[in-house]
C-alpha positions as CSV (number, residue, x, y, z in Angstrom):
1,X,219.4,59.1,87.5
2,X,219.8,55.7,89.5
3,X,218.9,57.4,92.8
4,X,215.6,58.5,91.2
5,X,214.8,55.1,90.0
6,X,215.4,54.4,93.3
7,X,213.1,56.4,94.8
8,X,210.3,55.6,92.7
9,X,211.0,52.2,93.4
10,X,210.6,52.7,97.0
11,X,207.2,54.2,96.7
12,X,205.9,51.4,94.5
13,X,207.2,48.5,96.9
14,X,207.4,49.6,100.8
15,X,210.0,47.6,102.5
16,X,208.7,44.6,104.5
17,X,209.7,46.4,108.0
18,X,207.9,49.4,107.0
19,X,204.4,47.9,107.4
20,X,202.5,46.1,109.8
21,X,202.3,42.4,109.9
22,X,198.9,41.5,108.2
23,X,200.0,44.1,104.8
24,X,201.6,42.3,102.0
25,X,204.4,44.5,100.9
26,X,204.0,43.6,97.5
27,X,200.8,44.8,96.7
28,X,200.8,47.7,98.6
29,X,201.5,50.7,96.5
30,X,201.1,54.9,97.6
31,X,198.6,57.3,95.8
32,X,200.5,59.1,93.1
33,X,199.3,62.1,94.1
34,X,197.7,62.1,97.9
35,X,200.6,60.7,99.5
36,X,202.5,63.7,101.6
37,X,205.8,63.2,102.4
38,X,205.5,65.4,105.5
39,X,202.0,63.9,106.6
40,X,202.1,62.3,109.7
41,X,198.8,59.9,109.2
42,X,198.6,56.9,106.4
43,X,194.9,55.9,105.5
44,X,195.0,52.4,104.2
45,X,192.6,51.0,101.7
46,X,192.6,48.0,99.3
47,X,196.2,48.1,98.1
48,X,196.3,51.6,98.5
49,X,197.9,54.2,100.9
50,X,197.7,57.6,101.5
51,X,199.4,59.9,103.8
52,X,197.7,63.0,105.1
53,X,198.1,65.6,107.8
54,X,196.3,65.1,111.2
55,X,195.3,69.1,111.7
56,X,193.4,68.6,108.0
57,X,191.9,65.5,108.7
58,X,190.6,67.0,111.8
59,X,189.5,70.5,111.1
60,X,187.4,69.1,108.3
61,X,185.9,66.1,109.6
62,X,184.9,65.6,113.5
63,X,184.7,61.5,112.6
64,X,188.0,61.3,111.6
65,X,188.8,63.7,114.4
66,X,187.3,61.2,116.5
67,X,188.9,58.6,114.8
68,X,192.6,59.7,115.4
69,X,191.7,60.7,118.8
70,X,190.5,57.1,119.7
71,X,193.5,56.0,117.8
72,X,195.9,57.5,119.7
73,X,194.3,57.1,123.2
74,X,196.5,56.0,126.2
75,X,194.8,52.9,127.1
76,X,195.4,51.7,123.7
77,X,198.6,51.0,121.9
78,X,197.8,53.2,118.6
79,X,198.4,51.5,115.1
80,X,201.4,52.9,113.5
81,X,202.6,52.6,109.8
82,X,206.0,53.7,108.9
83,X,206.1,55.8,112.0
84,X,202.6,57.5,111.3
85,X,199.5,57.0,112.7
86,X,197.6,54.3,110.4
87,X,193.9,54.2,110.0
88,X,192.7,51.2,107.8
89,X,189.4,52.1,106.1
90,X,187.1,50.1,104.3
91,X,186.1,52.0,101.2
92,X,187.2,51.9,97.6
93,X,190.7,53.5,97.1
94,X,188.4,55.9,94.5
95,X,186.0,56.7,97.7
96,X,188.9,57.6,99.7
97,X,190.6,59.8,97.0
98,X,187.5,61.3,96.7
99,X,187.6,61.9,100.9
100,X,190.8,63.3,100.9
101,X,190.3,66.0,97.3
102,X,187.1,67.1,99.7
103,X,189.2,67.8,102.5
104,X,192.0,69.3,100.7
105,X,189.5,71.5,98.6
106,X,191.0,69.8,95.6
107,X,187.6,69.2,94.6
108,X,185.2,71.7,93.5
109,X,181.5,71.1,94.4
110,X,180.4,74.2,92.2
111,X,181.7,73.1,89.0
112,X,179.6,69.8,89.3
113,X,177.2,69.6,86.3
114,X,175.0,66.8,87.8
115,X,175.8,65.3,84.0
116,X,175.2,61.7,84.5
117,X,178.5,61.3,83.3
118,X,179.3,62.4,86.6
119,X,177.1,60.0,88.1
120,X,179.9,58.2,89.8
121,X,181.9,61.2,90.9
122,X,178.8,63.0,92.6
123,X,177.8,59.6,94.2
124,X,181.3,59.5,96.1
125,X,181.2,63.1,96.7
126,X,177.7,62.6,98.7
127,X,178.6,59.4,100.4
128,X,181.9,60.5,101.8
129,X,180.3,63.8,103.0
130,X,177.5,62.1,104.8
131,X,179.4,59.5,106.5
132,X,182.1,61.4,107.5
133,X,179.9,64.6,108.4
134,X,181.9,67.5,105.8
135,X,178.8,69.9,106.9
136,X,180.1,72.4,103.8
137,X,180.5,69.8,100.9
138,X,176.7,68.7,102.1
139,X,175.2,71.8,101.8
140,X,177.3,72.7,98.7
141,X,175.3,69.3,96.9
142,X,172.0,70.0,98.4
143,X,172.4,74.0,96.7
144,X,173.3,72.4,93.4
145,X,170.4,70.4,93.6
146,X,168.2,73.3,94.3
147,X,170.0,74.9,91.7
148,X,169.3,72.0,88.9
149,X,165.7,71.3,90.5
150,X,164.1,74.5,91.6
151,X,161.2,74.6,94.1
152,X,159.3,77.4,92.5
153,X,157.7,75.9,89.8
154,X,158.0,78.9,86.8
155,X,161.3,79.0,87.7
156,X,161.3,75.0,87.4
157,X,159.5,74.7,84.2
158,X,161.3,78.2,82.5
159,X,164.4,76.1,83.0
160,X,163.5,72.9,81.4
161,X,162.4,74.8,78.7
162,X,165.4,76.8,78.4
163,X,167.7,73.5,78.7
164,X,165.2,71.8,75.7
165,X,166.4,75.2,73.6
166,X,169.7,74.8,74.3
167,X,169.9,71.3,73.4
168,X,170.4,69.9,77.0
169,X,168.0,66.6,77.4
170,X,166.5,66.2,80.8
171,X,166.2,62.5,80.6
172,X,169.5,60.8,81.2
173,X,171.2,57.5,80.1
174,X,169.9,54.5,81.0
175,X,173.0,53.6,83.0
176,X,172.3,56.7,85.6
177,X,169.6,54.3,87.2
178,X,170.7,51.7,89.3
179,X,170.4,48.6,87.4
180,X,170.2,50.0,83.7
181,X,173.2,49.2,81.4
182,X,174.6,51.9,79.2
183,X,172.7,53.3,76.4
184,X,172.4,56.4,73.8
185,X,171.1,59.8,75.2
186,X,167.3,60.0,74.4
187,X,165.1,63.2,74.7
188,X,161.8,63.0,76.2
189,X,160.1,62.0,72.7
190,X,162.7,59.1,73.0
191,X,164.3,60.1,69.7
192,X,168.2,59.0,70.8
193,X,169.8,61.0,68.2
194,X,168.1,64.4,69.5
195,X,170.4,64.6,73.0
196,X,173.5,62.8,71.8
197,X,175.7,66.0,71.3
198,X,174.8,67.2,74.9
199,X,175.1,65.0,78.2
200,X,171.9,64.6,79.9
201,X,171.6,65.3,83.5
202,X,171.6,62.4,86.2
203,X,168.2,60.8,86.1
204,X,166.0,62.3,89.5
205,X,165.5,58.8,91.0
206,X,168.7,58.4,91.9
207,X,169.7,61.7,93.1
208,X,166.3,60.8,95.3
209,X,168.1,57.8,96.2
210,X,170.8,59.5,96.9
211,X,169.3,62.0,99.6
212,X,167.0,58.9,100.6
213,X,169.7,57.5,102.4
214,X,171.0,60.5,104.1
215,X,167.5,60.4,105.4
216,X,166.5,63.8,103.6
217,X,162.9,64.4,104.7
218,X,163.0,67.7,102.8
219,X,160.0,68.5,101.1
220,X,161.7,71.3,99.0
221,X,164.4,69.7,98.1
222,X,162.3,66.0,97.2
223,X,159.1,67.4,95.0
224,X,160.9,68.9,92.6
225,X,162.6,65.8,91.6
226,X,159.9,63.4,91.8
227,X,157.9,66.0,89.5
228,X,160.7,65.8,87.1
229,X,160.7,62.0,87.6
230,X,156.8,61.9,86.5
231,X,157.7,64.5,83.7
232,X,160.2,61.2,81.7
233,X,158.2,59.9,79.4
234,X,159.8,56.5,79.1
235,X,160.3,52.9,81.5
236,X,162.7,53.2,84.0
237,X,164.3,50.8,86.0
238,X,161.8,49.2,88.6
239,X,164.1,49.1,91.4
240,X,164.9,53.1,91.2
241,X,161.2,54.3,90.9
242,X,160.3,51.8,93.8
243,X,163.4,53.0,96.2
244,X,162.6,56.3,95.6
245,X,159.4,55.7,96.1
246,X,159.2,55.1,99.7
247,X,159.2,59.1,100.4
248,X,155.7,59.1,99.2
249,X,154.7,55.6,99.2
250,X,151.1,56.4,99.3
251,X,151.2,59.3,96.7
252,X,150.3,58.5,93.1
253,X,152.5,59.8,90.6
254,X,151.4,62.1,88.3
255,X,152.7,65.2,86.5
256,X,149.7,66.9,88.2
257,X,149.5,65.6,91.3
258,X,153.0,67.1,91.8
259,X,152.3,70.2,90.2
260,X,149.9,70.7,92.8
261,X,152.2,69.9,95.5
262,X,154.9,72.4,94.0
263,X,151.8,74.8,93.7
264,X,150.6,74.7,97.6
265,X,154.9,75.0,98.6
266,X,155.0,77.7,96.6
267,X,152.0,79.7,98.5
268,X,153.0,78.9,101.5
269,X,156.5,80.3,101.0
């Protein structure tokens, strides 16, 4: 029983030799679960560690392939962290964790709601993908935006209605705009008892946001959710309509206007 104590000591306080000069020993602590014994790289973050394997890092991301190749170059004496390769990142620990469930297939893409409950979760999930170029995870969010957010516009407006029938609201929580503070769910008549028993998706200006600054030009992909964000009947926060606004900063927005546009896309498809 001692030597366990032990052990679980050790992982909550690293011994001062174990870590590089500029780490303070005592607030470094490993990720409960994302800390491989047998993993020969630590990813540092905050006051967090995390110990992967090189061949998983690598085969899923070409930046952090790059990253570890640079790392351990010959012209430069490579950072190493109790005998591992050590790459310090700056990101949140919960950014990182997120990284490394992606890369580890931990984290399913498919079983995302786009609730904005998941608001957070999905954010991480798009950033981390982007910047560290997981081509499958990408195109896994931009088919379960299709998915939520059709092109065609029957198939768009059949499944709003179908989602009003079930009980789902379509206009989320004030806090799934950037700026807006938590609040009840409210359905498009702004009753906020009506969509309380069911969590209403992530408001369309941010997911626009969102693919906004992956520099998504995609006009498939973008008119459905403005024409959802013209379809909210209620004030959202300035600073999301107006970001989002800058992928048609000339259009006005209107539930027509868009219906239009989804018209045209549709006849040319």
């Amino acid at each position: 029983m001692s030597s366990q104590n032990a052990a679980q000591s050790s992982r909550k306080r690293p011994r001062p030799d174990d870590l590089d000069g500029n780490t303070d020993e005592s607030a470094v602590v490993e990720h409960p679960s994302l800390y491989y014994d047998d993993g020969n790289v630590i990813l540092s973050c905050e006051n967090m560690l995390f110990r992967a394997h090189r061949s998983v890092l690598s085969k899923n991301s070409p930046v952090l392939r790059e990253m570890l190749e640079t790392n351990g170059e010959e012209d430069r004496k490579p950072d190493v962290l109790r005998g591992c390769l050590h790459i310090a990142l700056d990101h949140t620990k919960e950014d990182v964790e997120t990284l490394l469930k992606i890369v580890y297939n931990d984290l399913r893409v498919d079983r995302l709601e786009l609730v904005a409950d998941e608001l957070s979760l999905v954010t991480s999930i798009f950033r981390m993908s982007t910047k560290y170029r997981i081509e499958r995870t990408l195109t896994e969010i931009y088919t379960l935006i299709r998915g939520k957010w059709p092109a065609d516009l029957d198939a768009h407006d059949a499944k709003i209605l179908l989602e009003q029938r079930n009980g789902l609201s379509r206009v989320p929580r004030l806090f799934g705009l950037i700026g807006g503070g938590g609040g009840p769910a409210t359905n498009v008549q702004g009753d906020p008892t009506a969509g309380a028993k069911a969590s209403p998706l992530i408001h369309p200006a941010r997911i626009i946001i969102l693919l906004r600054e992956d520099g998504c030009n995609d006009v498939e992909v973008l008119t459905p959710l403005f024409y959802a964000l013209t379809c909210a009947e209620f004030k959202v926060d300035e600073y999301a309509i107006s970001t989002a606004g800058r992928c048609y900063p000339s259009q006005r927005w209107t539930v027509s206007a868009f219906r239009a546009i989804m018209s045209v896309s549709a006849c040319r498809a």
